[in-house]
N, C-alpha and C positions, 0 to 999 in steps of 0.2 A: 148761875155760872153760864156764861155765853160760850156757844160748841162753833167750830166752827170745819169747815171740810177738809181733810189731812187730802190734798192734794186732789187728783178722780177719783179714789180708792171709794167713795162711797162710803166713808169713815168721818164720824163729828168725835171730835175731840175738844175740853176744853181749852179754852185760852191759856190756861197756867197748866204748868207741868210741874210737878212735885221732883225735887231735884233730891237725891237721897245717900250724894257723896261721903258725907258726914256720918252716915250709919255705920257704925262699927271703928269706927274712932274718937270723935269728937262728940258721937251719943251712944247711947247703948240701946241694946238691942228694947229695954223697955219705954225707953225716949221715943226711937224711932218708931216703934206701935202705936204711941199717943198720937203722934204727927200723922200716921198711917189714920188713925179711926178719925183724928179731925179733921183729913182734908176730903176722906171718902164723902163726910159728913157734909160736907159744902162743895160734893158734886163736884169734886176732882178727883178722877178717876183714872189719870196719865200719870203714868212715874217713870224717872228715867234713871236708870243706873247703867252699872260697867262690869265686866270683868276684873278690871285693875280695880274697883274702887275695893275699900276708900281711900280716900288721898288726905296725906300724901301717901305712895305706894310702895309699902312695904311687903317682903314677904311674909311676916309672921299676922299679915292681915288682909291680905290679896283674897279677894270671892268675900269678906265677910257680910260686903251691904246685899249682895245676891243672897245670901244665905240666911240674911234677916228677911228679906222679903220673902224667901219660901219660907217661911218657918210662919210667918204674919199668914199667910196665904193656905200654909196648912192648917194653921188654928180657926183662918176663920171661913174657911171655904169661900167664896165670891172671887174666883178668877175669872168666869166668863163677865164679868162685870169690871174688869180693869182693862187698861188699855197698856202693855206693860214696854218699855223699849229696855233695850239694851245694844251693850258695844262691845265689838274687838278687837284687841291692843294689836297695834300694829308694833313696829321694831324700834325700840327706842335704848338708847344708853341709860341703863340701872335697871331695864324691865326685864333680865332672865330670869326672874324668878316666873314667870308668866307664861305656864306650859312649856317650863324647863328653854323657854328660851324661843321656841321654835312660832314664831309671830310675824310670821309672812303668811298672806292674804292667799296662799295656795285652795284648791279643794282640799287636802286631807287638814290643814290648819285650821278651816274655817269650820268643816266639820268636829274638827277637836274642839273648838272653844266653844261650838253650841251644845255641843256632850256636858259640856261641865256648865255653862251656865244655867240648862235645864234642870241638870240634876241640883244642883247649890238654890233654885229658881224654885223646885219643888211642883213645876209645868211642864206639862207636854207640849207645848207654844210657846216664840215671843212674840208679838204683835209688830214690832218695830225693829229690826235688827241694824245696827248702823257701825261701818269702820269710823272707829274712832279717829283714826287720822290716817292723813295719805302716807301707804310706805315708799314713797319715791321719795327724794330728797326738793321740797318746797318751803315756800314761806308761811309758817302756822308757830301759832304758839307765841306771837308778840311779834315775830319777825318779820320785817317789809319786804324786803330786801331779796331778789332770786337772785343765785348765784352759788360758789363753790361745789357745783356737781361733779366735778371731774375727778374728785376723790372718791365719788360714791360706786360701788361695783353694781354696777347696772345690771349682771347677772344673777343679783339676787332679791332683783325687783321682780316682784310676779305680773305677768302681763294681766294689765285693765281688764279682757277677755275672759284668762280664766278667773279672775276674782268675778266678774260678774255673771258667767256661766253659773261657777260652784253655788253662787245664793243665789241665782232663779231656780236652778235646783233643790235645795232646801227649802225653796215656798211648794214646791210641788211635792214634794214631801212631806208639806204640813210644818215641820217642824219652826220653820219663822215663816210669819203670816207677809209684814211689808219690810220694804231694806232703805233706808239712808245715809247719809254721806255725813261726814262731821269734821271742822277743823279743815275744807274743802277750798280751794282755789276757784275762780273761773274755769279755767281751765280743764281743772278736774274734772268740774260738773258737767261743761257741755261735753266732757268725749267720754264718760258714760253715759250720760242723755242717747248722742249719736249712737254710740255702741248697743242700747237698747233696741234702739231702734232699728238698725241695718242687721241684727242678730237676731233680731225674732226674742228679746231677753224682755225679764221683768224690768221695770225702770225703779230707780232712785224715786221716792215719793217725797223727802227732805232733807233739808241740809241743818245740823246743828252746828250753829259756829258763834261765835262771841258776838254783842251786842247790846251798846249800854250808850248812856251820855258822853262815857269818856272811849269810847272805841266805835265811833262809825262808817270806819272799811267794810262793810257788807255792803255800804250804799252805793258803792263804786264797782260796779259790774256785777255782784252777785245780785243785786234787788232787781236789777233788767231781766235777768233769769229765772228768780222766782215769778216773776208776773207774766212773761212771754211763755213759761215750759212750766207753770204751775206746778215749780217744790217749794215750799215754803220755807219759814225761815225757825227750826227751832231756837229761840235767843237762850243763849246763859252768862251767866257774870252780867246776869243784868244790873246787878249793884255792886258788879267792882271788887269783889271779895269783902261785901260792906262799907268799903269807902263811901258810895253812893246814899248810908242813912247816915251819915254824918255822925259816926261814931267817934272816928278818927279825925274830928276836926281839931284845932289847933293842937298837933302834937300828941292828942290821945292815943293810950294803946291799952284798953280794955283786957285784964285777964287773959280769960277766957277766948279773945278770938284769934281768929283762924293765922292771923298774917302777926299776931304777938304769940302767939306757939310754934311757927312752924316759919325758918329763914327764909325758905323759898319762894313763898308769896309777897314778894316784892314788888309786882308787874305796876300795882297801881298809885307807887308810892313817890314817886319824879316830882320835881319842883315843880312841873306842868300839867300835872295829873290835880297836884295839890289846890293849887291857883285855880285851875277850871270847877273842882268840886263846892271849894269855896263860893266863888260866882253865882255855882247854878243852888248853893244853899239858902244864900240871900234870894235871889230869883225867890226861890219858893217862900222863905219865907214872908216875904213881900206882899204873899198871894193866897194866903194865910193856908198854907200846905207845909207837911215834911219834907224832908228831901227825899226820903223814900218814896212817897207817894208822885212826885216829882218826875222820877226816874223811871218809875214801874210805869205810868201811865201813858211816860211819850209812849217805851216800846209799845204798848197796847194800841197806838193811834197810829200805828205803821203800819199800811195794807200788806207787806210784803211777810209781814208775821204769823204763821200758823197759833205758834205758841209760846210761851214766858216762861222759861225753866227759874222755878224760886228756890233755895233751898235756904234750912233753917238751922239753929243748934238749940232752938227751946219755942216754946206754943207761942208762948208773946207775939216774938218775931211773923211765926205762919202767920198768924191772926193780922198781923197788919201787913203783911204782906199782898196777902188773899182781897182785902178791903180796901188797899189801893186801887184794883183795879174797875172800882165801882166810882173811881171820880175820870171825866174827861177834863181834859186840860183846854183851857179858851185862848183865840185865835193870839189873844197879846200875851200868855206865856209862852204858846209855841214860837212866837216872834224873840221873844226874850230869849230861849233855847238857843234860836239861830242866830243868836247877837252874841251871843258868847264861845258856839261853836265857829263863829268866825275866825275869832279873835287867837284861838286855841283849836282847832280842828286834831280831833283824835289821839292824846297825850300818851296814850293806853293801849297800844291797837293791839 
């Protein structure tokens, strides 16, 4: 497994991140322990979860993936030995169930959600603490488009300062080790970048934001960033909610997954999303690859990438997921890539 340097911190991390949304809905807690001892096994040692997971987010399942990993982590002791991140919900409509509601980015907030995700985490540390999304009103979550703030009450936006104040305080307290940004605009980034810096604060060490063949908006002002202020790029939906291993090609909807169970994951299913995956199926197959391997491997050949968040619903999947990123992709597929992103640039963002 290639490590590679989570921003100065003086931190190797590997290349793939164990994504563990899925734990406590779509697996179970004995599911999620297999994937737990296989991926330990192959020297992936990064796992990323949330407060809110798993998703979709419910209250009668809110904290459960936090709560499987400490329970994995009590049974098997080896926490100085993972690299562990987590997130917190920012204000979103359907999220009161998430600390009764109170999910502005204040100090006493930020202190309440790391009280419960240590306790549910089963550790005295998170290694990676990151707001899950900006609480200002921006464009995340699929949306291009800035606009309609004027409806938003700006008094109940917590100022950038003290959100960043409250968690360089928390690293001095031990209690979370580094902090990143997720679901993050330019903008965002640089005026906490600034704010670190003219405040004497800890800095942001990465951004986890969406990143895949069918959504390449990060290349458009966030990758200048990662490489000129070295945060890297956590990528997730590196497969498109699956679309990307070509489950769902002509018209399939598999059981068991994630976007034929649950209505809301839609994002990747557009006539334009369809037609580009199609493309870049053939592409691979052409070049005697999956499309999974396909997809896993650009993100892997993008300097601006720290890490690959993969997540699974069975061993199979990990297994080939993990072994993708043992193939490099040759200069005439990366070419074919960009003959097709021309053609379709971003269907998905």
């Amino acid at each position: 497994m290639q490590l590679k340097p989570l921003a100065n911190t003086g931190i190797l991390v590997p290349e793939i991140c164990l994504g563990t949304m899925t734990f406590g809905e779509q697996n179970t807690q004995a599911e999620a322990f297999q994937q737990l001892e296989y991926a330990l096994d192959q020297g992936l040692f990064f796992w990323d979860t949330a407060e809110m997971y798993p998703v979709p987010p419910k209250p009668e399942t809110q904290g459960a993936t936090e709560t499987i990993l400490g329970n994995w982590i009590a049974q098997r002791g080896q926490r100085d030995q993972l690299f562990i991140a987590s997130k917190i919900a920012g204000p979103s409509q359907g999220g009161s169930h998430i600390r009764d509601g109170q999910t502005r980015f204040t100090a006493a907030e930020i202190s309440s959600a790391i009280d419960g995700s240590l306790k549910r985490l089963q550790s005295d540390y998170i290694d990676l603490y990151q707001l899950h999304w900006p609480q200002r009103p921006t464009n995340f979550f699929g949306k291009l488009g800035y606009g309609n703030t004027e409806a938003y009450n700006q008094q109940q936006v917590t100022a950038l300062e003290e959100t960043l104040s409250a968690l360089s305080d928390e690293i001095k307290k031990g209690r979370i080790r580094y902090i990143g940004l997720s679901n993050e605009t330019p903008w965002g980034t640089l005026k906490f970048l600034h704010l670190a810096e003219k405040l004497g604060l800890k800095k942001f060490v990465s951004v986890q934001n969406p990143y895949s063949l069918l959504n390449r908006t990060y290349e458009i002002g966030m990758s200048e960033i990662a490489h000129y202020e070295n945060v890297g790029l956590l990528a997730y939906s590196p497969l498109a909610f699956g679309y990307l291993t070509g489950k769902f090609r002509h018209g399939a909807r598999p059981a068991n997954a994630r976007v034929s169970l649950f209505s809301r994951f839609s994002r990747y299913s557009n006539p334009e999303s369809e037609w580009a995956t199609e493309q870049y199926a053939q592409l691979a197959e052409r070049h005697g690859l999956t499309l999974t391997q396909l997809a896993l491997a650009f993100i892997k050949q993008q300097f601006f990438v720290t890490s690959t968040i993969i997540g699974a619903t069975n061993l199979d999947q990990l297994k080939e997921n993990i072994q993708a990123f043992d193939i490099d992709l040759s200069v005439e597929v990366l070419q074919g890539i960009e003959d097709i992103h021309r053609q379709q640039p971003n269907p998905a963002p």
